[in-house]
C-alpha positions in Angstrom: 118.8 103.3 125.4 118.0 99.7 126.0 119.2 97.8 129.5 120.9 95.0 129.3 120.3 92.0 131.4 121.7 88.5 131.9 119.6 86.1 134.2 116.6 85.6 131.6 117.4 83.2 128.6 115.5 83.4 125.3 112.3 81.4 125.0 113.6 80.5 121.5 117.5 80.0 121.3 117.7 80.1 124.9 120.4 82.3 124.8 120.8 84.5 127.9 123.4 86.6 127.2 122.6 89.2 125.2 118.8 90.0 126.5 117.9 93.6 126.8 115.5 95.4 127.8 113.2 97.5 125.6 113.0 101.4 126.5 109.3 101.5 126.9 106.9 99.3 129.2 103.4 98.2 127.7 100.4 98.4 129.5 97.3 95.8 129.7 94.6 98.3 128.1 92.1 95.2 128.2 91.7 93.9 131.5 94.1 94.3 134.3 95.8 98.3 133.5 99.1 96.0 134.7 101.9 97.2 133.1 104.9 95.1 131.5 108.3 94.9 130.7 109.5 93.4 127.0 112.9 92.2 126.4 114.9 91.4 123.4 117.2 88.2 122.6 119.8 90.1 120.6 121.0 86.9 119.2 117.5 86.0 117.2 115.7 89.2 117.4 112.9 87.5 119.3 111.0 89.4 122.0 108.9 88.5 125.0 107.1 89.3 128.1 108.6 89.2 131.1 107.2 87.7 134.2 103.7 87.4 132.7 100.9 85.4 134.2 101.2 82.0 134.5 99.3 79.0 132.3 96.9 78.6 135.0 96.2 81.8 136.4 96.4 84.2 133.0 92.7 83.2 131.9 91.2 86.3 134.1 93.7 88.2 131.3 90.5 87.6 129.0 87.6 88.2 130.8 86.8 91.2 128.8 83.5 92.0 127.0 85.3 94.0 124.3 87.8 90.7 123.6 86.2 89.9 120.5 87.1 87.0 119.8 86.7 85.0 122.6 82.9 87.3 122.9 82.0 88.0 119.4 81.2 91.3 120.6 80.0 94.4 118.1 80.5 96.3 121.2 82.3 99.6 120.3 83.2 101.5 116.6 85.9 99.0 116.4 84.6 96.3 117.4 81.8 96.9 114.9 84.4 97.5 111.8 85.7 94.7 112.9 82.6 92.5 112.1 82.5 94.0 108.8 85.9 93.4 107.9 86.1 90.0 109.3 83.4 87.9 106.7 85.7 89.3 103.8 89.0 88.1 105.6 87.5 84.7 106.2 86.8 83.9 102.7 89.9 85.0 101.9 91.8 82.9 104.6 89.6 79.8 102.8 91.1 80.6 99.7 94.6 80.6 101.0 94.2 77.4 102.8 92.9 75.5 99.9 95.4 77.5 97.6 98.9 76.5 99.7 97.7 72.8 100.9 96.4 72.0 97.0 93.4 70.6 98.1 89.8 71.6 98.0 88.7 69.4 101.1 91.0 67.9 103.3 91.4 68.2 107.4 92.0 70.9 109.5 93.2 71.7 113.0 92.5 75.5 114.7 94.4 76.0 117.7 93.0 78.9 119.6 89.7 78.8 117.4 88.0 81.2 120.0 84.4 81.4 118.8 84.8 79.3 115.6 84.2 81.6 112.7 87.5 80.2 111.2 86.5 76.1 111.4 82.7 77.3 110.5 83.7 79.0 107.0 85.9 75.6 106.7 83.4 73.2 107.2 81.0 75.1 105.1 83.2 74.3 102.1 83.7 71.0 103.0 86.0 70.3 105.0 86.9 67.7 108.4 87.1 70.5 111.3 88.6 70.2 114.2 89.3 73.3 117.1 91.4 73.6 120.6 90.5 76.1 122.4 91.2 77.2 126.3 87.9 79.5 126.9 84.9 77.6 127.8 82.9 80.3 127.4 84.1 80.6 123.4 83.8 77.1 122.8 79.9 77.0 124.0 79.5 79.9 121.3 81.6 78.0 118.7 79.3 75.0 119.0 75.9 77.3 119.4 77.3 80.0 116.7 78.8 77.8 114.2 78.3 73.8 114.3 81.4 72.9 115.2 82.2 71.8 119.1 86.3 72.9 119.8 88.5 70.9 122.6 90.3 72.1 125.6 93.7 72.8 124.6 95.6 69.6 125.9 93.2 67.4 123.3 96.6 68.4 121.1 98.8 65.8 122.7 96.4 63.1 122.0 95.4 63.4 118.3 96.9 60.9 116.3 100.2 61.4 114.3 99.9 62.2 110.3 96.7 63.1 110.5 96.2 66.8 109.1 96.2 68.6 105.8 96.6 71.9 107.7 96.9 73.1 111.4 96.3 76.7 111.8 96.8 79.2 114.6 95.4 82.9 113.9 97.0 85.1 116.1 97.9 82.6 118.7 101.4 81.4 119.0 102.0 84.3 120.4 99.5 83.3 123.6 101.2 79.6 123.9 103.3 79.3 126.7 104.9 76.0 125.9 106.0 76.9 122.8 108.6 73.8 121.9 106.0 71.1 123.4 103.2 72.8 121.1 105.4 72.8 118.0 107.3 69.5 118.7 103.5 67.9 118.7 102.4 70.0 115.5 104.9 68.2 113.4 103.9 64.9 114.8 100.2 65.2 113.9 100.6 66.9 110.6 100.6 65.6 107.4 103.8 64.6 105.6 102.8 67.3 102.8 100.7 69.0 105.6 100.8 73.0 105.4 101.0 74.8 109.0 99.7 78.5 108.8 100.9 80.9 111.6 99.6 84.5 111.9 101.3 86.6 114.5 101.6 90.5 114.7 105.2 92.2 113.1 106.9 94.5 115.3 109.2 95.4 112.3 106.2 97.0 111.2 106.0 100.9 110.8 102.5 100.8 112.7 104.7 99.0 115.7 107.7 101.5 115.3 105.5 104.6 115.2 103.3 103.6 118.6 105.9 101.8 120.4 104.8 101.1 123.8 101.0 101.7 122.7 101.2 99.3 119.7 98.3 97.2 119.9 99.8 94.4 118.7 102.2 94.1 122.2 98.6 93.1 124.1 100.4 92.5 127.6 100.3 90.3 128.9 98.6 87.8 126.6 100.8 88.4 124.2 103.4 86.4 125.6 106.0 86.2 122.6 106.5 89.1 119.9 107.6 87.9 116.7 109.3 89.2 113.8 110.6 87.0 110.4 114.1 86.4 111.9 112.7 84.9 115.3 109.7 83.1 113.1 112.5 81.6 111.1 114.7 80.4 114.0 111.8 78.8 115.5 110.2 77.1 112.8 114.0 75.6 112.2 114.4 74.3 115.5 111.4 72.5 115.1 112.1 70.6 111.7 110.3 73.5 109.8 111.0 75.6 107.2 109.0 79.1 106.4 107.8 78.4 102.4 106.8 81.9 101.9 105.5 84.8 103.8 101.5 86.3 103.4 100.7 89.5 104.2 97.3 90.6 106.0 96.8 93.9 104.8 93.8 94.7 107.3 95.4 94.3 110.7 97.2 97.5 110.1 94.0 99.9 110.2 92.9 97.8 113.0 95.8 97.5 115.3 96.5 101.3 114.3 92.6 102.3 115.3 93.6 100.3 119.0 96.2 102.0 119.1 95.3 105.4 119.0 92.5 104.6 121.6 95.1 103.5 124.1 97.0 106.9 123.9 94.1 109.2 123.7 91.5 107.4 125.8 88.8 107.4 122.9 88.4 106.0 119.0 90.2 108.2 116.3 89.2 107.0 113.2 90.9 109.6 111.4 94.2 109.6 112.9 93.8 105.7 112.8 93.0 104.9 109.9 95.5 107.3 108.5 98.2 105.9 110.4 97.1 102.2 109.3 97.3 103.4 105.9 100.6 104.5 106.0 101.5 101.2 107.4 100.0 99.6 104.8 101.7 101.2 101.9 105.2 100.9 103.5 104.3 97.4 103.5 103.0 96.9 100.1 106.4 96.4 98.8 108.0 94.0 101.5 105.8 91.8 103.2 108.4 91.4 106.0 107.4 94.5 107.4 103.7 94.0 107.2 102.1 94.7 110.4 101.1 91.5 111.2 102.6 88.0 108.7 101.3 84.7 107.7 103.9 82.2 107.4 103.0 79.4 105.2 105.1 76.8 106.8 106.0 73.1 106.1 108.1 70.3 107.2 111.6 69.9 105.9 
């Protein structure tokens, strides 16, 4: 049974009076062992952390040699079929850029490009690259790794307006703590016919429902928002988007499932995880909206 509570409003709609508590606390597996609370606006469906770290003082929350991709790290089984998933997933995330914005070059903005695989496979084909990211340590090894030399996060509120093709975040609006000031200054710098791509973990997703407070996907507390398509969509709206269509990204599954399973047991279990990520994955085959973790293709109203 979830507890209700009434002091906290909604990131999102900022509606405080239906906020509950969810039956299970998560715990930081990466860093800190800290364990977390997650509530749940039961007017948009959106979830988040509560009382997380701070902007300034979560960056310890990273400091991890296993946190691949702020280390590029093959440290680990996972960590290893993680490397060989990722060159396949980056070609494919090329494809999808150049498929949805129409264009085989154009200009790009990462945010959160942590070691720069992303912008390097971009400017490879072609393309103007530019990357925010918080880490100093990542950005030294997306500049020494890949060519390409990413900002410090506030560089956002001074780019230009109208000036992007595509702005991308993989896996990272769920870090942003300012989420309206982010997205109020996304809309402003992209493109008229601009494309903005957001991939976030699904906790409609049956590998979410089956681990519950061990899904990987929580990652407390640098996780700071969990999404789902009816939160994504109140978002994006608020923001003068709308959510063109949904992607799914069929990997994440076996990998968030093979975390998983390490958190409850202590140790890898590929069997059990990759099982369990498999099941995922063909429950989601069908509707996307349950996928374990979504791509929004998004664009401006």
């Amino acid at each position: 049974m979830t507890k209700q509570i009434t002091t906290i409003p909604c990131p999102i709609c900022n509606e405080s009076n239906h906020i509950k508590l969810l039956p299970f606390s998560c715990k930081d597996y990466t860093v800190s062992g800290e364990e977390y609370q997650i509530a749940e606006c039961g007017n948009c469906q959106h979830r988040f952390t509560l009382n997380p770290p701070s902007e300034k003082n979560i960056g310890k929350y990273y400091k991890s040699d296993t946190y691949i991709s702020h280390s590029n790290t093959q440290k680990g089984l996972i960590n290893q079929l993680y490397h060989i998933v990722r060159k396949r997933a980056l070609a494919k995330k090329q494809v999808i850029i150049c498929s949805d914005t129409q264009k085989s070059k154009g200009t790009i903005l990462d945010i959160g490009c942590g070691i720069g695989a992303f912008l390097g496979k971009m400017k490879e084909s072609g393309w103007e690259t530019f990357g925010l990211e918080p880490d100093a340590d990542a950005r030294a090894l997306a500049e020494y790794l890949h060519g390409v030399v990413p900002q410090p996060p506030e560089a956002l509120f001074s780019l230009p307006q109208n000036t992007f093709d595509a702005v991308s975040m993989w896996h990272v609006l769920e870090h942003v703590h300012r989420l309206d000031e982010y997205l109020s200054q996304i809309y402003k710098i992209l493109k008229t016919e601009g494309v903005f791509f957001v991939a976030v973990p699904n906790f409609r997703s049956p590998d979410a429902e089956n681990y519950q407070g061990f899904w990987a996907g929580y990652d407390v507390p640098r996780h700071l928002h969990h999404f789902c398509p009816e939160s994504m969509h109140t978002l994006m709206q608020k923001h003068g988007f709308y959510i063109d269509k949904l992607r799914s990204m069929p990997y994440d599954a076996f990998y968030v499932s093979l975390l998983s399973e390490k958190y409850i047991h202590g140790k890898d279990r590929l069997l059990s995880g990759f099982y369990q990520g498999w099941r995922s994955f063909q429950q989601s085959s069908a509707d996307v909206r349950v996928c374990s973790s979504i791509l929004y293709i998004i664009r401006k109203k």
